[in-house]
C-alpha positions as CSV (number, residue, x, y, z in Angstrom):
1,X,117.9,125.2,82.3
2,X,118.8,121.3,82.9
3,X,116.7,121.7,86.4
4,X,113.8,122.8,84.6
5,X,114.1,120.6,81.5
6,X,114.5,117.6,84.6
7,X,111.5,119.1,85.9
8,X,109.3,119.3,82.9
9,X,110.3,115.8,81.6
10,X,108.0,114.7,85.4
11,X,105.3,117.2,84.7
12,X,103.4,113.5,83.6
13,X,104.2,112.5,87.0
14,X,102.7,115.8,88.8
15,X,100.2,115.3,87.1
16,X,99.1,112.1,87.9
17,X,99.1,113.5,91.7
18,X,102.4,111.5,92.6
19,X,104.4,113.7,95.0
20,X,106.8,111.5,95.7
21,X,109.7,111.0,92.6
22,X,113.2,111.7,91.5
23,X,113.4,114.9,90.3
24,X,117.3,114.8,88.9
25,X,118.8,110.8,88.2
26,X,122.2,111.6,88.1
27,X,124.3,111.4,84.3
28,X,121.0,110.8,82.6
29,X,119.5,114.5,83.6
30,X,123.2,116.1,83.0
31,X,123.4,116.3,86.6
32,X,126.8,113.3,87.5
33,X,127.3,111.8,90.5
34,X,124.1,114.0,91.7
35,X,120.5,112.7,92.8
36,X,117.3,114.6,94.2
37,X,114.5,112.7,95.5
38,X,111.2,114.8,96.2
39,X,109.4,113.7,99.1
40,X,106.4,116.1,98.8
41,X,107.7,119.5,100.0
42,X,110.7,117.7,101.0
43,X,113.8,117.9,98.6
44,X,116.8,115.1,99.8
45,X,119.8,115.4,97.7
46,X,122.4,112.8,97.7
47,X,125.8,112.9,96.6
48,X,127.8,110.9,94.8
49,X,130.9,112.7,93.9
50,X,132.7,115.1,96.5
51,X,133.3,117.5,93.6
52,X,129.7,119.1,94.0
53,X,130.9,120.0,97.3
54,X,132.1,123.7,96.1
55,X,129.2,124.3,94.1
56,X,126.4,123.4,96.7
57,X,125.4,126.9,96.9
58,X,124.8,127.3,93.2
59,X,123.0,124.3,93.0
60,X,120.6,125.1,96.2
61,X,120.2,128.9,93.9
62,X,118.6,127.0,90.9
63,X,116.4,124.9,92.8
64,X,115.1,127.8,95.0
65,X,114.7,129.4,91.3
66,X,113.3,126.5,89.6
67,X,111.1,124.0,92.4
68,X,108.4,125.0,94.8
69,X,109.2,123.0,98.0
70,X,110.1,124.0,101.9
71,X,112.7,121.8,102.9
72,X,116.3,120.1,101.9
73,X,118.0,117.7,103.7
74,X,121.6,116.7,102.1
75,X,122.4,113.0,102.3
76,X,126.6,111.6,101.3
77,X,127.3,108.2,99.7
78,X,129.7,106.5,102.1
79,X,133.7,107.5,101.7
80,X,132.7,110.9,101.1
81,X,133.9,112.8,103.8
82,X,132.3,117.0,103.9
83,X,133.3,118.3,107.7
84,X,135.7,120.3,106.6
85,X,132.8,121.9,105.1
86,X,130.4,121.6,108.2
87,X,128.4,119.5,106.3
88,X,127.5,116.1,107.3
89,X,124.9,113.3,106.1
90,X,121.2,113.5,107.0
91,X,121.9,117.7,107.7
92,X,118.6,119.8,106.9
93,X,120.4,122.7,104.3
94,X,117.0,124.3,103.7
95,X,113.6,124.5,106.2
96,X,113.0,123.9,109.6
97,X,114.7,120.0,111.1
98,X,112.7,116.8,109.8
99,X,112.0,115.1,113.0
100,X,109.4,112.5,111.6
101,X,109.0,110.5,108.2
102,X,108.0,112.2,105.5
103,X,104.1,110.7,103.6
104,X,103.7,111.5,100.3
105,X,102.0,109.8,97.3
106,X,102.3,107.6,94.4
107,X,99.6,105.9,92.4
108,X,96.7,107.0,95.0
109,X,98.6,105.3,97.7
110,X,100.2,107.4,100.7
111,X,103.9,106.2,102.1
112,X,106.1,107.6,104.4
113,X,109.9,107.4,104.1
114,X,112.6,108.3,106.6
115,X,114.3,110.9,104.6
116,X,117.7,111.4,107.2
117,X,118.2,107.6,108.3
118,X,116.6,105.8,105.1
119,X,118.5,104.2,102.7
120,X,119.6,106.2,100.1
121,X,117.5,108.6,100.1
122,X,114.9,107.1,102.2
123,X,113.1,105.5,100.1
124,X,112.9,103.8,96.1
125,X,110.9,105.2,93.7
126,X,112.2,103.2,90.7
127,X,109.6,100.4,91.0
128,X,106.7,102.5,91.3
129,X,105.6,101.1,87.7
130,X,106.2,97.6,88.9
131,X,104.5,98.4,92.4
132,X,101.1,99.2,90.7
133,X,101.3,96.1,88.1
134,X,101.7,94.1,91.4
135,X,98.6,95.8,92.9
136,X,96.5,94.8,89.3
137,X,97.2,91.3,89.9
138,X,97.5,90.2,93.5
139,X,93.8,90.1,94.0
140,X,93.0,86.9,96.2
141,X,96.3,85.9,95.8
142,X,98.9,85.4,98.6
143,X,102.0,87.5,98.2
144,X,105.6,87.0,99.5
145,X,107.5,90.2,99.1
146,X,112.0,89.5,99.9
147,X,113.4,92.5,100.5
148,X,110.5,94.5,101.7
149,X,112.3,96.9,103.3
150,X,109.4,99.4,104.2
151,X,107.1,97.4,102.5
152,X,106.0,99.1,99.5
153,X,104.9,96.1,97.3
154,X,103.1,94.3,100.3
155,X,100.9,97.7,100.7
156,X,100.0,97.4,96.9
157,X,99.4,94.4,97.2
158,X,97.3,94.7,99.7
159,X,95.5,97.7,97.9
160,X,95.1,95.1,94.9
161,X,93.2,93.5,97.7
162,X,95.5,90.5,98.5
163,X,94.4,87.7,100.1
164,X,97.6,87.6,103.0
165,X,101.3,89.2,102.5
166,X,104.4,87.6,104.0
167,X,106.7,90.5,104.1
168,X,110.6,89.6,104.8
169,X,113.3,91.5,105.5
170,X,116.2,91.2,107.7
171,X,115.4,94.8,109.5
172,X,112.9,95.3,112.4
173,X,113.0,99.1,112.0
174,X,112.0,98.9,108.0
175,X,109.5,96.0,109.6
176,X,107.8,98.6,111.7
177,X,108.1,101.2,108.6
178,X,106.2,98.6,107.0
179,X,103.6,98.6,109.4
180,X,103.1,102.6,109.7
181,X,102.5,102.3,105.7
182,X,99.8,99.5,106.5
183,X,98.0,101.7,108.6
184,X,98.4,104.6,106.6
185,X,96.2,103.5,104.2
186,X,93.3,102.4,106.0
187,X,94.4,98.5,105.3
188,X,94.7,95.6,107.7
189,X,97.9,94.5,109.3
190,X,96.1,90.9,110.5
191,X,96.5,90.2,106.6
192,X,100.3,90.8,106.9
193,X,102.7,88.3,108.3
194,X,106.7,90.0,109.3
195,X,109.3,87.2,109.1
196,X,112.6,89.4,110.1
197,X,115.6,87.0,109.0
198,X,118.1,87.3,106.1
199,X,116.5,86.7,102.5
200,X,118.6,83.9,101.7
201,X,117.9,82.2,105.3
202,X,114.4,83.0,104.9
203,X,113.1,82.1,101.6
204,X,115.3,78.5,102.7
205,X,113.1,78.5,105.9
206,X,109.6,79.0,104.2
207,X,110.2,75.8,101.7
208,X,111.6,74.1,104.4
209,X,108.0,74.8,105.9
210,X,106.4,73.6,102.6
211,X,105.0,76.9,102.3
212,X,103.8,78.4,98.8
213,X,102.8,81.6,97.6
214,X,101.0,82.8,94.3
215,X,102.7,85.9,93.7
216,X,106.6,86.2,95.2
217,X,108.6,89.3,94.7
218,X,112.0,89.5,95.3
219,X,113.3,92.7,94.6
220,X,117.3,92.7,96.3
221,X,119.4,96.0,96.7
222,X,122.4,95.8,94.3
223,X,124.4,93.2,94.6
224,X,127.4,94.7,92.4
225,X,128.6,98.0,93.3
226,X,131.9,97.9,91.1
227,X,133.1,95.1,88.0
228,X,134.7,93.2,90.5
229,X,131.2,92.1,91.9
230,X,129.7,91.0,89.4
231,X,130.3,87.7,89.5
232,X,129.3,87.4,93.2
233,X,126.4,89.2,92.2
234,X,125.0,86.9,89.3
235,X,126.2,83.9,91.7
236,X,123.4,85.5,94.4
237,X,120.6,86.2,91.7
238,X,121.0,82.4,90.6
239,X,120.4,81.5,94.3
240,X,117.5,83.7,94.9
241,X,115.6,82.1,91.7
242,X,116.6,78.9,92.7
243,X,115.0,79.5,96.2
244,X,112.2,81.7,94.7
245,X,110.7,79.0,92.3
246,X,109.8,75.7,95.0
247,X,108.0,79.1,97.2
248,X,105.8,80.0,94.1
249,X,102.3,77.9,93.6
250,X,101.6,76.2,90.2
251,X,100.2,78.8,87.8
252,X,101.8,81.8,90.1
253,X,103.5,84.4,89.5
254,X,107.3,85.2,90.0
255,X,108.8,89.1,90.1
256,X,112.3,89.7,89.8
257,X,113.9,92.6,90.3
258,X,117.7,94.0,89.5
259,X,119.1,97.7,90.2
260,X,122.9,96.0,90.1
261,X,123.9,99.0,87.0
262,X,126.9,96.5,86.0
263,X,124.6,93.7,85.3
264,X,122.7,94.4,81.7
265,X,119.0,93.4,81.3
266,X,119.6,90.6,79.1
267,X,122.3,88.8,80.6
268,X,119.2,89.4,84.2
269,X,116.6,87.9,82.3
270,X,118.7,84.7,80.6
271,X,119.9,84.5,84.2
272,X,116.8,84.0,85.6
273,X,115.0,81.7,82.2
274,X,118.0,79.4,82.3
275,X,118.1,78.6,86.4
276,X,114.3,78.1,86.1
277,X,115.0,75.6,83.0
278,X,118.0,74.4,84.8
279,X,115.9,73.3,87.7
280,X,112.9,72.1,86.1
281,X,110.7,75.1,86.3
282,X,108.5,76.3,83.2
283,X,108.4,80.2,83.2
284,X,106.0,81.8,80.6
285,X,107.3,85.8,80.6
286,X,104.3,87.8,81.6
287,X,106.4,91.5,81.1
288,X,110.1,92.5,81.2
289,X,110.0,96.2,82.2
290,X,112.2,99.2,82.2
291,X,113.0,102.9,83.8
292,X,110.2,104.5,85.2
293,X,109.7,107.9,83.7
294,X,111.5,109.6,86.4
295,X,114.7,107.4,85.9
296,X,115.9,108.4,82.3
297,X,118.0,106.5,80.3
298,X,120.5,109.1,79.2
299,X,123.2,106.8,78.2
300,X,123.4,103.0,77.8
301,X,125.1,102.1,80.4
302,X,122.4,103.9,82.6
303,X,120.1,100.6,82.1
């Protein structure tokens, strides 16, 4: 019942002709400690807690009972140890063996993710929303996108029919990801510029270089995975909007992005409104935005 309930609450979604969304998000779809991601046909569940270890089997039942789709692939959040149970990260439960990157599609746009190596589960479909707002507004404008990872934001923004992308991120694979997803869609890589370096080092380099942008997106993995982070973790948001703000042109656009769970939304935004005062910057809030339909907010704490 709570597989199909997860599943009707993303009928919008299906709708829409996105193939490519969380299909359970943990506590907030009854389901703790537990994510699945589809990839089109391809289901990749990742655990968080070793206690769904015994009832894998039940859990593989309802989704054979409940979701169309011809392959699973298990993925393990780190320290969780299942050999004992011959089971083992990136390990094809279901289907025949992934042995390329999977494509699917969101918002009309087609992206591939590597589903047994990726991180997490390959790929992240939380800023899809935020991914097509870029695309509506980077027309003529030239993008940098920190933290591209596979480059997700740079191909919408090229879609939105950007004038040039600077996509960094400190991994050559996810740099060559990024260019498969380029291609992909028909659009032109000699548009895109690849700067491989660590965020931090990079965005420093670029004003360094006097370089400006009119839309920068800086969109970090978490930067607090327990309480005792935090702190480090606001400390490195203050630093990425203090670099962030010299990169972006006068009347551009800055997007921020936090998935740190232990940092709340308000105490984000004031974060990033009070460095930007603190350094001289006016910021004029286009949108604050939320969970994307297929990321449920169950409990509080879950924002």
């Amino acid at each position: 019942d709570q597989l199909q309930h997860a599943q009707a609450l993303r009928q919008p979604l299906i709708d829409d002709g996105i193939t490519g969304y969380r299909l359970v998000y943990g506590e907030s779809d009854h389901f703790p400690g537990l994510i699945i991601d589809r990839y089109h046909q391809t289901l990749v569940m990742k655990i968080y807690s070793a206690m769904w270890i015994p009832h894998l089997r039940d859990i593989l039942s309802a989704l054979e009972q409940t979701v169309q789709f011809e392959q699973l692939v298990l993925r393990l959040s780190r320290g969780i140890s299942a050999e004992q149970f011959g089971l083992f990260d990136g390990q094809v439960l279901i289907g025949q063996e992934v042995t390329a990157p999977i494509q699917f599609v969101e918002n009309g746009i087609t992206l591939s993710a590597d589903v047994i190596h990726g991180h997490k589960t390959g790929f992240f479909f939380d800023q899809r929303d935020n991914r097509q707002r870029v695309r509506t507004l980077a027309q003529g404008r030239r993008v940098l996108d920190v933290f591209s990872y596979v480059g997700a934001f740079s191909v919408y923004a090229l879609a939105g029919d950007a004038q040039h992308v600077t996509a960094l991120d400190i991994s050559q694979p996810a740099m060559d990801a990024l260019a498969e997803n380029i291609q992909l869609n028909a659009l032109s890589m000699s548009k895109v510029t690849p700067l491989v370096a660590d965020a931090f080092d990079g965005m420093a380099y670029l004003a360094k270089q006097k370089q400006q942008f009119d839309m920068v997106i800086v969109d970090p993995p978490s930067f607090a995975k327990s309480q005792a982070e935090v702190d480090r973790a606001l400390s490195s948001y203050k630093r990425l909007v203090q670099l962030a703000l010299p990169l972006v042109a006068p009347n551009g656009i800055l997007v921020m992005a936090s998935c740190s769970s232990r940092i709340k939304p308000d105490v984000f935004f004031n974060l990033i409104i009070n460095t930007a005062n603190q350094s001289g910057y006016g910021l004029d809030i286009i949108e604050t935005t939320s969970h994307a339909l297929d990321h449920p907010i169950g409990f509080p704490e879950a924002e």
